[in-house]
C-alpha positions as CSV (number, residue, x, y, z in Angstrom):
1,X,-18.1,-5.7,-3.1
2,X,-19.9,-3.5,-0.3
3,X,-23.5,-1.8,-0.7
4,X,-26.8,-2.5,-1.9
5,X,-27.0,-4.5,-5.1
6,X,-29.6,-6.9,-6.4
7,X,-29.1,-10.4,-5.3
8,X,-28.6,-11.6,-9.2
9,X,-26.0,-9.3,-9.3
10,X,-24.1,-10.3,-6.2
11,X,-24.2,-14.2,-7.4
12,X,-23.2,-13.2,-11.3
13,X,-20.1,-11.4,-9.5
14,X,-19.1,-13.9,-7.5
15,X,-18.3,-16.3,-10.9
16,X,-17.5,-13.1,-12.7
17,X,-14.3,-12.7,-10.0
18,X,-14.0,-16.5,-9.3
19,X,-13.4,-16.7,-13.6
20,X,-11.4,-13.1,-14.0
21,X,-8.8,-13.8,-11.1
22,X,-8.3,-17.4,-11.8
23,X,-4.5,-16.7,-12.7
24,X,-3.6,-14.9,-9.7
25,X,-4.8,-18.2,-7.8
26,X,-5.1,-21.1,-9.7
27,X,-5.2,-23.5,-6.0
28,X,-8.3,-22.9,-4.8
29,X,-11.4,-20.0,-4.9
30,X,-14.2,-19.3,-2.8
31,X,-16.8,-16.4,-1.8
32,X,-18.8,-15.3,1.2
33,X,-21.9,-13.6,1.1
34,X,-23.4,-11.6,4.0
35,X,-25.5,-8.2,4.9
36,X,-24.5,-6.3,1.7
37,X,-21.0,-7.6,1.7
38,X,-19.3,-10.0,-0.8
39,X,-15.7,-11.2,-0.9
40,X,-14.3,-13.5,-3.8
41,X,-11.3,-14.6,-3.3
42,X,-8.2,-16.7,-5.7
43,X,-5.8,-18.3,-3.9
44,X,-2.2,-19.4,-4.4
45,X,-1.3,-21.8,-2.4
46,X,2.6,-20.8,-0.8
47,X,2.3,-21.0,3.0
48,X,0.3,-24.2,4.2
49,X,-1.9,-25.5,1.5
50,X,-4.7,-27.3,3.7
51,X,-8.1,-26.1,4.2
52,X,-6.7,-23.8,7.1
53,X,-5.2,-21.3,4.9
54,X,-8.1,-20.9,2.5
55,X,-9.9,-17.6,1.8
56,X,-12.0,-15.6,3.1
57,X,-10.7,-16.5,6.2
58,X,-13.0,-15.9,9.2
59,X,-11.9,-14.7,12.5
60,X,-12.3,-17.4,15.5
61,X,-15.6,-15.6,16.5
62,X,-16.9,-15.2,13.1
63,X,-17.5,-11.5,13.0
64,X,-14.6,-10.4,10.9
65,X,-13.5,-12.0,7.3
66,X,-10.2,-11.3,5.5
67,X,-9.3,-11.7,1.8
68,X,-5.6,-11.1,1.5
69,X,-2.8,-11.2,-1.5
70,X,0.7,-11.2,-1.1
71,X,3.2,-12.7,1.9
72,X,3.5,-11.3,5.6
73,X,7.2,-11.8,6.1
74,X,7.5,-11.2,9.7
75,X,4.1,-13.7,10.2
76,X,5.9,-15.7,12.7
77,X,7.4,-13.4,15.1
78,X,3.9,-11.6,15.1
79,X,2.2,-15.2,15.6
80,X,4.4,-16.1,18.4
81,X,3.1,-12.9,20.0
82,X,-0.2,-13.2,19.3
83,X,-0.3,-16.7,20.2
84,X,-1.7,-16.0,23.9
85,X,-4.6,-14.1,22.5
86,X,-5.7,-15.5,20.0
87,X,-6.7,-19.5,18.8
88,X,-4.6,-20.5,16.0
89,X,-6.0,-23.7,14.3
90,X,-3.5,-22.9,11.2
91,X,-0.5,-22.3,9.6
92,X,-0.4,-19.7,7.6
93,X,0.5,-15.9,7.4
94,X,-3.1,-15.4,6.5
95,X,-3.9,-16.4,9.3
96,X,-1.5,-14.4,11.5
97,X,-3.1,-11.4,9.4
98,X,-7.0,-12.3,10.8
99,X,-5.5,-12.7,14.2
100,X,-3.4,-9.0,14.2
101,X,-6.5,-7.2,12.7
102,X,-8.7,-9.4,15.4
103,X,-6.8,-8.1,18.3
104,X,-5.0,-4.6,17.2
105,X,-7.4,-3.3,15.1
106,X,-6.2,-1.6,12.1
107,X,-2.9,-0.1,13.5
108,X,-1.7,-3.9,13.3
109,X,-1.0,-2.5,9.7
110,X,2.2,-0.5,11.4
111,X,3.6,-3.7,12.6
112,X,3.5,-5.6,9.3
113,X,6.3,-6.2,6.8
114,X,5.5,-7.8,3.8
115,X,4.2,-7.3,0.5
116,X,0.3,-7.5,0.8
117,X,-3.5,-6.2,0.1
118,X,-5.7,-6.9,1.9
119,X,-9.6,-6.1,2.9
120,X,-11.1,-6.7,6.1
121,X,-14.9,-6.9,6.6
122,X,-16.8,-6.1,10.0
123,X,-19.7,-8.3,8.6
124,X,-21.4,-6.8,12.0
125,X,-21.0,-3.1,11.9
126,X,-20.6,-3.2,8.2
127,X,-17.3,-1.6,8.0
128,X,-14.7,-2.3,5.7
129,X,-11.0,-1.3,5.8
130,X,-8.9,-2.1,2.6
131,X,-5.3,-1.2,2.6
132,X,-1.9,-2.1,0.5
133,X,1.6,-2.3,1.9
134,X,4.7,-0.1,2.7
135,X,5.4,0.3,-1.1
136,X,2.3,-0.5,-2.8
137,X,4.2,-4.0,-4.1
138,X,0.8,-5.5,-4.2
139,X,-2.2,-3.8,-6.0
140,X,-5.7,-3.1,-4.9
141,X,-8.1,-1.2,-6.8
142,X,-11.2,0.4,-5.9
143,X,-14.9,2.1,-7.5
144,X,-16.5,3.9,-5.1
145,X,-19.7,4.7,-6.9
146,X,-21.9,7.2,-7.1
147,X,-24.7,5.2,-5.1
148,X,-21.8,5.1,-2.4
149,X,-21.3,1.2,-3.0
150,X,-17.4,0.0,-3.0
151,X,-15.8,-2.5,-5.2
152,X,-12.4,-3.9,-4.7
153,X,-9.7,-5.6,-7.1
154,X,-6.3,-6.9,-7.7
155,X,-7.1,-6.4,-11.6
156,X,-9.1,-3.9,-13.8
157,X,-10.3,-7.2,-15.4
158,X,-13.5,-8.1,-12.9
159,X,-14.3,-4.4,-12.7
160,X,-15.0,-4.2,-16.7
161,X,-16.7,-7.2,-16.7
162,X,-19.4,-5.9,-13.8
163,X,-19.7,-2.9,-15.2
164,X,-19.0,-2.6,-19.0
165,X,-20.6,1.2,-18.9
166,X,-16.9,2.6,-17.5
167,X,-15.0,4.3,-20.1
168,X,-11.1,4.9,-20.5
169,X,-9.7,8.3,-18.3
170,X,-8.4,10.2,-21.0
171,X,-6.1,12.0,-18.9
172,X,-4.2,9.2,-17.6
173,X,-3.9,7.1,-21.3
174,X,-2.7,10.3,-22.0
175,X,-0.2,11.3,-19.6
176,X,0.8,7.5,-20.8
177,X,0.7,8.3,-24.2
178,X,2.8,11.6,-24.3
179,X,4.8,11.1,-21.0
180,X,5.3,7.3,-20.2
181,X,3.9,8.2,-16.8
182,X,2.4,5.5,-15.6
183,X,1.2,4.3,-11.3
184,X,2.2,7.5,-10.4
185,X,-1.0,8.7,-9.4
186,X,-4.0,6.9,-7.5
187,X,-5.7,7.5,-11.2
188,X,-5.7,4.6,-13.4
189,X,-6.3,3.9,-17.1
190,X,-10.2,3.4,-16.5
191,X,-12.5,6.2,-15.5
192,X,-13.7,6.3,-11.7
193,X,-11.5,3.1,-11.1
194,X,-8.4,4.2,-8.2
195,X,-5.8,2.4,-7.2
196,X,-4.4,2.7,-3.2
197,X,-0.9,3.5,-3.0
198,X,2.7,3.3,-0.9
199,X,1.0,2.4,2.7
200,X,-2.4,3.7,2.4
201,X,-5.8,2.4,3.7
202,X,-9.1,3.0,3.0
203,X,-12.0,2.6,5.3
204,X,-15.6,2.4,3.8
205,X,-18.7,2.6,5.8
206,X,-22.5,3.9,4.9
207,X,-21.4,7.1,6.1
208,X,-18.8,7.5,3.5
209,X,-15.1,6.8,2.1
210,X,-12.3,7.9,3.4
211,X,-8.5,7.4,2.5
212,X,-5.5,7.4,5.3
213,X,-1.7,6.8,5.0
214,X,-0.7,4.7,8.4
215,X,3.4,4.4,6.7
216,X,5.7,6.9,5.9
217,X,8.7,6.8,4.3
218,X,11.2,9.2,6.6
219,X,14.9,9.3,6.3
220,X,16.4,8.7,9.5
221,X,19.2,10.9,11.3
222,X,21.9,9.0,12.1
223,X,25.8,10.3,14.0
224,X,27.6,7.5,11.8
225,X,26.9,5.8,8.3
226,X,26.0,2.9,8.3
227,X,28.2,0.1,7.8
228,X,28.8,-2.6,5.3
229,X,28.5,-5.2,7.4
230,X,25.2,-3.8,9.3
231,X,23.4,-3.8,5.7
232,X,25.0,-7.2,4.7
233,X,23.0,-8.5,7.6
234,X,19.9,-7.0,7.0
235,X,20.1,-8.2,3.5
236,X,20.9,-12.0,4.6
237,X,17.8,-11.7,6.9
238,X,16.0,-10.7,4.3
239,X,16.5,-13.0,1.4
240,X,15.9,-15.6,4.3
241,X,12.7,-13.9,5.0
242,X,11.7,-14.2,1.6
243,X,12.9,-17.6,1.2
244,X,10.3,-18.9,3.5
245,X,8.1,-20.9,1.7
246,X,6.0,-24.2,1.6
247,X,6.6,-24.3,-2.6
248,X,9.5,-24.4,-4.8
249,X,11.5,-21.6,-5.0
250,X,13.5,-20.1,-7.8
251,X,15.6,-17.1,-8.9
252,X,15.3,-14.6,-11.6
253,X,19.0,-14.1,-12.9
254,X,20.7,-11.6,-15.0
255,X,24.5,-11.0,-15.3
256,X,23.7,-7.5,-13.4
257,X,24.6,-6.9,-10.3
258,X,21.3,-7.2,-8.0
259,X,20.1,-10.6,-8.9
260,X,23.2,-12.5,-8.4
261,X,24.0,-10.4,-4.8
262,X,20.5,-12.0,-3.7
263,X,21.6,-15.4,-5.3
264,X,24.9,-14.7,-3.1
265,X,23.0,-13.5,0.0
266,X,20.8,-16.8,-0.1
267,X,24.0,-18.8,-0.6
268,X,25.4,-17.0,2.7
269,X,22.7,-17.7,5.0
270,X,20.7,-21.0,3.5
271,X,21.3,-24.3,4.7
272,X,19.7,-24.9,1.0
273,X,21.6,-22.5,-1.3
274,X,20.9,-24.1,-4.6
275,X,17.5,-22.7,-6.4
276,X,16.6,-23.1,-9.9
277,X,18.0,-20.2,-11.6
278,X,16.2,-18.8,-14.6
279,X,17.2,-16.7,-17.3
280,X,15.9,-15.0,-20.6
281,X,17.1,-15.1,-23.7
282,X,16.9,-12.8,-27.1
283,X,19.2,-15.4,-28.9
284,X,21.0,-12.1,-29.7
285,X,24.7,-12.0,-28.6
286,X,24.2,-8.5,-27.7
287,X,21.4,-8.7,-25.5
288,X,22.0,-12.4,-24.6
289,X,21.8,-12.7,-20.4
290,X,22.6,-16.4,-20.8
291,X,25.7,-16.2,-22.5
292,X,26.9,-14.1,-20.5
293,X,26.5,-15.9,-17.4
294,X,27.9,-19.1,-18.9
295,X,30.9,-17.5,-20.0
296,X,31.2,-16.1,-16.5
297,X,31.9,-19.1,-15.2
298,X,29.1,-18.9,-11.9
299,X,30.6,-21.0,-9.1
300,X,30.1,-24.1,-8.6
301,X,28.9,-25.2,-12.2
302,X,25.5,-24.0,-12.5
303,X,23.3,-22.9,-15.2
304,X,20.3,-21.3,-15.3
305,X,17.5,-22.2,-16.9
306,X,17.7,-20.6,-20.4
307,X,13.7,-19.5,-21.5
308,X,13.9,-18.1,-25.3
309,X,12.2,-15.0,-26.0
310,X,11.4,-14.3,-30.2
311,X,9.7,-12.1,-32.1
312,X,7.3,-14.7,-32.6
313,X,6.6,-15.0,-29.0
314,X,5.7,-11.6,-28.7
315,X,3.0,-11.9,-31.4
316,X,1.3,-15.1,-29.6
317,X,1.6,-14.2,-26.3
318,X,0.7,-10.6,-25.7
319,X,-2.6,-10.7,-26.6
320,X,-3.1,-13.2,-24.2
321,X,-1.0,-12.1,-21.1
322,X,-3.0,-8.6,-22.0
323,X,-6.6,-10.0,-22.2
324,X,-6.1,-11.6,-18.7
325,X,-5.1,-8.6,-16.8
326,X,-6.5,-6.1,-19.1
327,X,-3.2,-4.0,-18.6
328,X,-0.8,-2.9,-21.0
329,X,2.8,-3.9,-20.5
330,X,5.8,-1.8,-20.3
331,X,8.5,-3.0,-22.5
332,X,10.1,-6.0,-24.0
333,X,12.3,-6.7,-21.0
334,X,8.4,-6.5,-18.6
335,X,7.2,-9.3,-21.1
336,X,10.9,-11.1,-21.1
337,X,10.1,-11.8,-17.7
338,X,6.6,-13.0,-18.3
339,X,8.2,-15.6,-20.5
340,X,10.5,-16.5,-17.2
341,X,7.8,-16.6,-14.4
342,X,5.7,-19.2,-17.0
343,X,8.7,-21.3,-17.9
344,X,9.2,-21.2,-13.6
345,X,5.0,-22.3,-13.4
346,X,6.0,-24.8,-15.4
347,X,8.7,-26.4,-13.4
348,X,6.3,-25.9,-10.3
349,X,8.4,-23.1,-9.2
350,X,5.7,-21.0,-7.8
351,X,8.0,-18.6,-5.8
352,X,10.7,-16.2,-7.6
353,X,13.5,-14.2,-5.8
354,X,13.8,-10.9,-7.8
355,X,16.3,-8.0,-7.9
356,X,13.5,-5.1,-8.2
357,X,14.1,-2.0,-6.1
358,X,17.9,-2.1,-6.1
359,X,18.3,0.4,-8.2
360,X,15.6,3.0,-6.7
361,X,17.2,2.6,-2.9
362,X,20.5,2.4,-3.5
363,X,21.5,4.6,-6.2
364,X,22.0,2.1,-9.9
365,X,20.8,4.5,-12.5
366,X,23.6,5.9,-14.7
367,X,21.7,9.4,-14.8
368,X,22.7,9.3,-11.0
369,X,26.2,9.7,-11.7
370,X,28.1,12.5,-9.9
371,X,30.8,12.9,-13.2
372,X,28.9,15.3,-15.0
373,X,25.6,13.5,-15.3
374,X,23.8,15.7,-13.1
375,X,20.9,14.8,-11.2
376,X,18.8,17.1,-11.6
377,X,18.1,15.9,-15.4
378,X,15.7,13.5,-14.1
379,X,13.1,15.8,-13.2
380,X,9.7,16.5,-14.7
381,X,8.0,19.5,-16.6
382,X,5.1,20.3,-14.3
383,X,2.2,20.6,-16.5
384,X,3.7,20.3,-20.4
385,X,2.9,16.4,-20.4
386,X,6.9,16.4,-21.5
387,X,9.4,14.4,-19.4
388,X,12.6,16.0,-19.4
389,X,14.5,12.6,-18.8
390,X,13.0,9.8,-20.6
391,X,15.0,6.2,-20.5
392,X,12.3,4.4,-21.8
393,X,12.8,6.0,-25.5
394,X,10.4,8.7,-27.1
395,X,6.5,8.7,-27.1
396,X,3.3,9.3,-28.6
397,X,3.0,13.0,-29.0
398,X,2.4,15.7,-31.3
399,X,0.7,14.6,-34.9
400,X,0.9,11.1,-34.0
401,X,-2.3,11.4,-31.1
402,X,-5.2,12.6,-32.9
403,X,-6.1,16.3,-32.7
404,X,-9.9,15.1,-31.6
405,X,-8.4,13.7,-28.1
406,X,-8.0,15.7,-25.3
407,X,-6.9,15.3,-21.9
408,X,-4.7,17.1,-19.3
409,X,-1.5,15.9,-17.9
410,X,-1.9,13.6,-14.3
411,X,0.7,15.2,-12.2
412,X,3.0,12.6,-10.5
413,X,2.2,12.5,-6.6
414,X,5.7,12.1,-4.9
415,X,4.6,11.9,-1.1
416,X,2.6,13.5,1.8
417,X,3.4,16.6,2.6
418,X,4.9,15.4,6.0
419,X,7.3,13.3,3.8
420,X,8.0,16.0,1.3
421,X,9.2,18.4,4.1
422,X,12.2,16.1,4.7
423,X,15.2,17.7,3.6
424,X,17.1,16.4,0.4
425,X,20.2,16.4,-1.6
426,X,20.1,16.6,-5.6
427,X,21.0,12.8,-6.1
428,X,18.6,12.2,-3.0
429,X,15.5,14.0,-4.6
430,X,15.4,12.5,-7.7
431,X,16.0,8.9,-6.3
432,X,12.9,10.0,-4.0
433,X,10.7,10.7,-6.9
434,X,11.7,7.5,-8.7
435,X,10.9,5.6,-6.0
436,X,7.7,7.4,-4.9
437,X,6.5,8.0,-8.4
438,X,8.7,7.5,-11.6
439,X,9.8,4.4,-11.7
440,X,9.3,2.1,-8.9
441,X,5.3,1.9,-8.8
442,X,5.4,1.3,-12.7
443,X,8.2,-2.0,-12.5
444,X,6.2,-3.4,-9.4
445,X,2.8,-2.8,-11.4
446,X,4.7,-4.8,-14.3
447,X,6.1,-7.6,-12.4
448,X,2.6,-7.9,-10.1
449,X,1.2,-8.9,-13.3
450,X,3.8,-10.2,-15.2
451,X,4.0,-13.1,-12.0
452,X,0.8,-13.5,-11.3
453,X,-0.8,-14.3,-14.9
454,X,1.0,-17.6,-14.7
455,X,0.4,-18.3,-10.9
456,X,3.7,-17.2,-9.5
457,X,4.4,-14.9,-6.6
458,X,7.4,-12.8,-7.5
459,X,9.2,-11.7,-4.0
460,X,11.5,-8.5,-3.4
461,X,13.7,-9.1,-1.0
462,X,15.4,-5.3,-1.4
463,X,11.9,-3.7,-0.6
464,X,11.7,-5.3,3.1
465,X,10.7,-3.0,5.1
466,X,13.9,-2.9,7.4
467,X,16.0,-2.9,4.3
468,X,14.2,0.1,2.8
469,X,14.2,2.3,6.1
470,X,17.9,1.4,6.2
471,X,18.9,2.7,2.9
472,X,17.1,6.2,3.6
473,X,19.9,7.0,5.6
474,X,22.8,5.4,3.8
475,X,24.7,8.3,2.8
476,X,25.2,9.5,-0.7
477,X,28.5,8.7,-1.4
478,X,27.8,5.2,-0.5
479,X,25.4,5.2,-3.1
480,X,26.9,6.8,-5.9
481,X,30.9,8.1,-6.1
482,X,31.7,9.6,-9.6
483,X,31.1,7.3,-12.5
484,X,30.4,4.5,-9.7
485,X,26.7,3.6,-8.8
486,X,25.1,1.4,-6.0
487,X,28.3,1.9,-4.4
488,X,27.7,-0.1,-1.2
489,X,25.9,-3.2,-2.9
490,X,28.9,-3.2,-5.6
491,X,31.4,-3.5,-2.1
492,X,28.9,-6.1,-0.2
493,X,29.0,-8.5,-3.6
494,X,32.7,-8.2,-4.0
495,X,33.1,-9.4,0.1
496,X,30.6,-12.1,-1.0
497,X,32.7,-13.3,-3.4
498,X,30.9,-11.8,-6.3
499,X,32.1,-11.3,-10.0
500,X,28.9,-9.3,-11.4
501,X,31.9,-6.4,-11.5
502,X,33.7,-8.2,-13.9
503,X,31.0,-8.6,-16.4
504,X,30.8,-5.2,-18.6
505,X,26.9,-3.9,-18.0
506,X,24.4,-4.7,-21.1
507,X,23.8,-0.5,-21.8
508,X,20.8,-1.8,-24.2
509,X,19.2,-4.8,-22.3
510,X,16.3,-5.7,-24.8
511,X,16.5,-5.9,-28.4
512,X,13.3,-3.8,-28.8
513,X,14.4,-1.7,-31.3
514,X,15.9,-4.3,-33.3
515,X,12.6,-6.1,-33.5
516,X,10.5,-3.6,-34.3
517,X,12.8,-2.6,-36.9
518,X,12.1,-6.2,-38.3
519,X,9.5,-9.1,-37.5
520,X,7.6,-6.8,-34.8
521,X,7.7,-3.7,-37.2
522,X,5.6,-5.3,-39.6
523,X,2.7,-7.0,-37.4
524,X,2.2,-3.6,-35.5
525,X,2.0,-1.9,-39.4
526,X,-0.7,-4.6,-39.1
527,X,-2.4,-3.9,-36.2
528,X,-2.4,0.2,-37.1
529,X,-4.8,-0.9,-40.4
530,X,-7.7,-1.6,-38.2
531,X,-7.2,0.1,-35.0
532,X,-9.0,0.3,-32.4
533,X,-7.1,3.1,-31.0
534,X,-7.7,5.2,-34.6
535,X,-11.3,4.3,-34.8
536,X,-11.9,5.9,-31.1
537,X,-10.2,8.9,-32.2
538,X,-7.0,8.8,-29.7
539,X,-3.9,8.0,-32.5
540,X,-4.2,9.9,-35.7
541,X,-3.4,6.6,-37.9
542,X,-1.3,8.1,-41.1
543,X,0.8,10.3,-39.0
544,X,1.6,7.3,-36.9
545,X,2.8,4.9,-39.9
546,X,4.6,7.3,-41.2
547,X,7.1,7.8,-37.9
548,X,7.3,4.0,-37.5
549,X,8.3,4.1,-41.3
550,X,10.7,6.8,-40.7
551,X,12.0,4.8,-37.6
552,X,12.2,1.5,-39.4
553,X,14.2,2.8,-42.3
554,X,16.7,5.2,-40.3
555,X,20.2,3.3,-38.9
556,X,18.9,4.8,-35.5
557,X,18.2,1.7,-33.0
558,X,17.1,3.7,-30.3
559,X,14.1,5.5,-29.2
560,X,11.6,2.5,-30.4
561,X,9.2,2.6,-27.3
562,X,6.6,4.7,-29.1
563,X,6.3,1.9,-31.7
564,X,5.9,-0.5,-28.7
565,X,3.8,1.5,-26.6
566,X,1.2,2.0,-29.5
567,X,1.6,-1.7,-30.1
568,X,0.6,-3.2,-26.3
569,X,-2.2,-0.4,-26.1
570,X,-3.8,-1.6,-29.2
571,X,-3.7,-5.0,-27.9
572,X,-5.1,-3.2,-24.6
573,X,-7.6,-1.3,-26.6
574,X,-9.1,-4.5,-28.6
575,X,-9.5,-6.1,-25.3
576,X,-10.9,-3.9,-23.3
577,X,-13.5,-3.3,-26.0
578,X,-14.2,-7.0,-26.5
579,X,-14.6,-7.4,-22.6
580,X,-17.0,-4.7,-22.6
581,X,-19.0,-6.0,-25.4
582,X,-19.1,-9.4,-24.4
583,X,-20.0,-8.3,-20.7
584,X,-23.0,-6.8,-22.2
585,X,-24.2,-9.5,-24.2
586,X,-24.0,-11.5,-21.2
587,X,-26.0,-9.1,-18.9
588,X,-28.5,-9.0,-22.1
C-alpha cells in the first residue's frame, strides 16, 4: 500500500492483510512501514525456513524491500552469478530475487524463470515496481485510486475489507455469467480492482502509474523440428527444477496422460523418485481416477492417496474455501482438487507437482483434432457475449439474468500487438488464444487458489519458461495428427515406459451433472429462495428454478454448469456482501 493515508489506517491494514492472507502463508507474517509505503507480507515457508528467508526482505543496504510469492526456479544459477556482487547471508530464492533487483534493476525480470509476484519498494525515491511472471501463474492485483494511492494483492479478500465502498463490475460478472469468460482481461469481478497479466509490470510513482510488458511470448523459427529427445530433456530438467524444495513434496495424479508423464519424468532424473501420490475420488465408477489407476497396475506397487469427494463435501466446504479468497470457483473438478491440496496440508506435503498447461502447449483438447473437428470452432463472437465453443456446459443467459442488469461484454485480450503479428496456423491460433486468454489464465487462477487456501504451493513444471518457448515451435503435427492429440508427449511417455495410452480417457471427468441432478440440485433450489444474487437484481429468480427444474427432470446429463455457476456465485455473492458489511461495522 503506497500513498498518503492516515496513520490509523495504515496500522488497521497491516492486521487487516496479516488476518485476510493468513492461508497463503500460514509460517510466518510480518509488515514494514516507511515514508507512505506499507508491505504485509504471508509467508510459506518452502526454500530455507530460518529467519533469513522471511518477508519483506530488505536489501543489504536497506534502501530497497521486496515482498514476493511464488518460486524462482533458476535462483541458484542466478545466485552463483550474483554472488561476487552482492552479500548473501541466506538461502533462499527470495533472497536471490532482492539481490537481481538490487544489482539489475528491473530488467533482472527478463532473466527470471519461475512462477512469481512480486513488488519491490525504493523506500528512498518512493518508487514501486510490481510485476507477475511469464504466464501470469501467480496473481497480483492492484487499486490505483483516484487520489493516485496504489494497493497491491494476491486476493480480492484484503482489498474488500479496506475498502467495503467498491462494488461488483457488472461487465465482467457478466461476461462470466453469459460467456464463462473469466482472467481473460486485466478487469476483474470487483469494480476499479485489476489484475497484471502474462509478464507485465507496473511501476508506480507520485507522478503516475504506468503498465509495461518486459516478456513476450514469440514463436521461434527453427530449419528442423525439434526432437523427442531435445524436449524429453527439457522436461527432465524441469520437473527437477520444480522438485527443488526444503518441504515435502507430492504429486497430483490422474489416470491422464500429463500427471503420470511428470510422475515418469521425476522417476527418470531423481535420485528420490517416490512422492506421495494423491488422487480424487467421486466414489462413482464412471468418474472414479482411483480405480482406474489401481486397476492399471502403476509400477512398482504404488497407490495414491485416495481423497473422497461427496455431495456433502461440496455443501460444507464451498462456502468456506469461497469466504477466504472471496472468488468463485470454476467447476467440480477446480474444487476436486481443493479437496487434494488439503488432504496433501495435511500430510505436511506442502509442495504439489501438477499437470496444468499440457494441454494449452502442446495440443490435448479434442476440439484440436484435425479429423473433422475443425479448429476454428473454438473461436469467440466478438461482442454478442456468446461463445461459440463452450466445454464447460451452457450459461446464464437470456430470461434467467434479470432484465434490470446490464453490462457489456469484456473482450478477451489475446496478446500485444507485437505478439499478435506473428504468423499462425488454424490449430496454432486457437491454442494461442487458449493459452493467452480462454483457458489457461482461468485453470491457473483456480489452482492459485485452490493451493494456496490450504497453504500448499502447487508447481507447473510444463509452464517453465524453457519448456514453454520450446513448444512454440514444435511443429503442428507433433502436436496433433488426425484423431491423435499431444502427439509428442503421448511418444515421450511411451519411451518412458508409460501406460497412460492404455487407459481409455474419462470423456466426462466430474460427476457435476449427476449431482446437481441429485443432492446438489436440491441445496442450490435452496440457496435460489433467498438470494443474494436475486435480491441485487442480477438473476431473475423464477426463470432460473424453472431451467434447473427442467434440467433436473430431463435424462440429459450434460450442460449442468449454469446450475453450478449460479451456485458458487451465490456463495460468492453472500460473502462478498457479508465482508463488506462486517468491514463497515468495524471501521464504525
Amino acid at each position: 500500500m503506497f500513498g498518503q493515508f492516515p496513520p490509523e489506517f495504515v496500522q488497521r491494514a497491516a492486521r487487516v492483510a496479516d488476518q485476510a492472507l493468513y492461508h497463503r502463508g500460514p509460517d510466518h507474517g510480518a509488515h514494514v512501514v516507511g515514508n507512505e509505503g506499507l508491505l504485509v507480507s504471508r509467508r510459506l515457508s518452502i526454500m530455507d525456513a530460518s529467519s533469513f528467508g522471511h518477508q519483506p526482505m530488505a536489501s543489504h543496504d536497506g534502501r530497497y524491500k521486496l515482498a514476493y510469492n511464488g518460486m524462482l526456479y533458476n535462483f541458484r544459477e542466478l545466485r552463483a552469478e550474483l554472488q561476487h556482487q552482492y552479500p548473501f547471508r541466506g538461502k533462499s530464492d527470495t533472497e536471490v530475487v532482492v539481490a537481481a533487483l538490487t544489482v539489475w534493476g528491473i530488467d533482472a525480470l527478463r532473466r527470471f524463470e519461475g512462477m512469481f509476484a512480486l513488488v519491490w519498494w525504493d523506500e528512498i525515491s518512493g518508487d514501486v515496481f510490481a510485476a507477475v511472471d511469464h504466464l501470469g501463474i501467480k496473481p497480483l492485483l492492484f487499486l490505483h485510486q483516484a487520489t493516485g494511492s496504489l494497493v497491491c494483492s494476491s486476493e480480492l479478500g484484503p482489498l474488500v475489507d479496506l475498502f467495503p465502498q467498491l462494488s461488483v463490475d457488472n461487465d465482467s460478472l457478466g461476461t462470466y455469467l453469459s460467456g464463462g469468460l473469466i482472467e481473460h482481461s486485466s478487469r476483474t469481478l470487483i469494480a476499479g480492482v485489476r489484475q497484471l497479466r502474462r509478464g507485465e509490470y507496473l511501476h508506480w510513482s507520485k507522478r503516475g502509474l504506468a503498465l509495461k510488458r518486459y516478456r513476450h511470448l514469440i514463436p521461434r523459427t527453427v530449419d528442423s523440428p525439434m526432437s523427442d529427445f531435445a524436449l524429453r530433456d527439457l522436461l527432465v530438467k524441469s520437473v527437477d527444477r520444480h522438485a527443488d524444495s526444503d518441504r515435502q513434496i507430492g504429486i497430483s495424479l490422474s489416470s491422464g496422460l500429463d500427471s503420470n508423464l511428470i510422475r515418469l519424468l521425476h522417476q527418470s532424473g531423481s535420485s528420490w523418485p517416490n512422492l506421495p501420490q494423491f488422487t480424487h475420488s467421486y466414489s462413482n465408477d464412471s468418474h472414479d481416477e482411483f480405480r482406474r489407476l489401481v486397476a492399471a497396475k502403476m509400477p512398482g506397487g504404488a497407490s495414491p492417496v485416495r481423497v473422497e469427494v461427496s455431495p456433502e463435501i461440496v455443501r460444507n466446504r464451498l462456502p468456506e474455501i469461497v469466504g477466504k479468497t472471496l472468488e468463485p470457483i470454476g467447476g467440480l473438478g477446480a474444487f476436486a482438487a481443493s479437496c487434494s491440496y488439503r488432504e496433501a496440508a495435511e500430510r505436511d506435503v506442502r509442495v504439489m507437482l501438477i499437470g496444468e498447461g499440457a494441454d494449452e502447449l502442446f495440443g490435448g483438447y479434442s476440439y484440436y483434432r484435425t479429423d473433422g473437428n475443425s479448429p476454428t470452432s473454438a473461436s469467440v463472437s466478438s461482442g454478442t457475449g456468446s461463445i461459440v465453443r463452450a466445454p464447460d456446459g451452457s450459461f446464464l443467459n437470456g430470461a434467467e439474468l434479470s432484465s434490470d442488469f446490464e453490462f457489456t461484454f469484456v473482450e478477451p485480450e489475446f496478446g500485444s500487438a507485437y505478439e499478435m503479428a506473428v504468423p499462425r496456423s488454424n490449430l496454432r491460433g486457437v491454442m494461442w488464444r487458449d493459452l493467452v486468454a480462454l483457458k489457461l489464465p482461468k485453470l491457473l487462477r483456480f489452482q492459485d487458489r485452490m493451493s494456496m487456501v490450504s497453504g500448499v504451493e502447487a508447481r507447473l513444471p510444463f509452464l517453465d519458461v524453457p519448456v514453454v518457448e520450446a513448444a512454440l515451435w514444435v511443429c503442428d503435427e507433433d502436436l496433433v495428427s488426425g484423431a491423435e492429440t499431444k502427439v509428442k508427449l503421448r511418444r515421450i511417455e511411451r519411451a518412458l515406459g508409460g501406460w497412460s495410452h492404455e487407459v481409455a480417457k474419462i470423456e466426462v471427468p466430474a460427476p457435476q451433472g449427476a449431482w446437481i441432478k441429485g443432492e446438489l440440485g436440491d441445496w442450490i433450489e435452496d440457496l435460489s429462495r433467498e438470494s443474494s444474487l436475486v435480491d441485487s437484481g442480477i438473476v431473475d429468480g423464477p426463470s432460473f428454478i424453472k431451467r434447473l427444474r427442467h434440467y433436473r427432470e430431463s435424462r440429459d446429463s450434460g450442460n449442468s454448469f449454469f446450475a453450478w455457476q449460479f451456485m458458487t456465485l451465490e456463495v460468492w455473492h453472500r460473502a462478498l456482501r457479508s465482508r463488506q458489511a462486517e468491514s463497515r461495522r468495524n471501521w464504525h
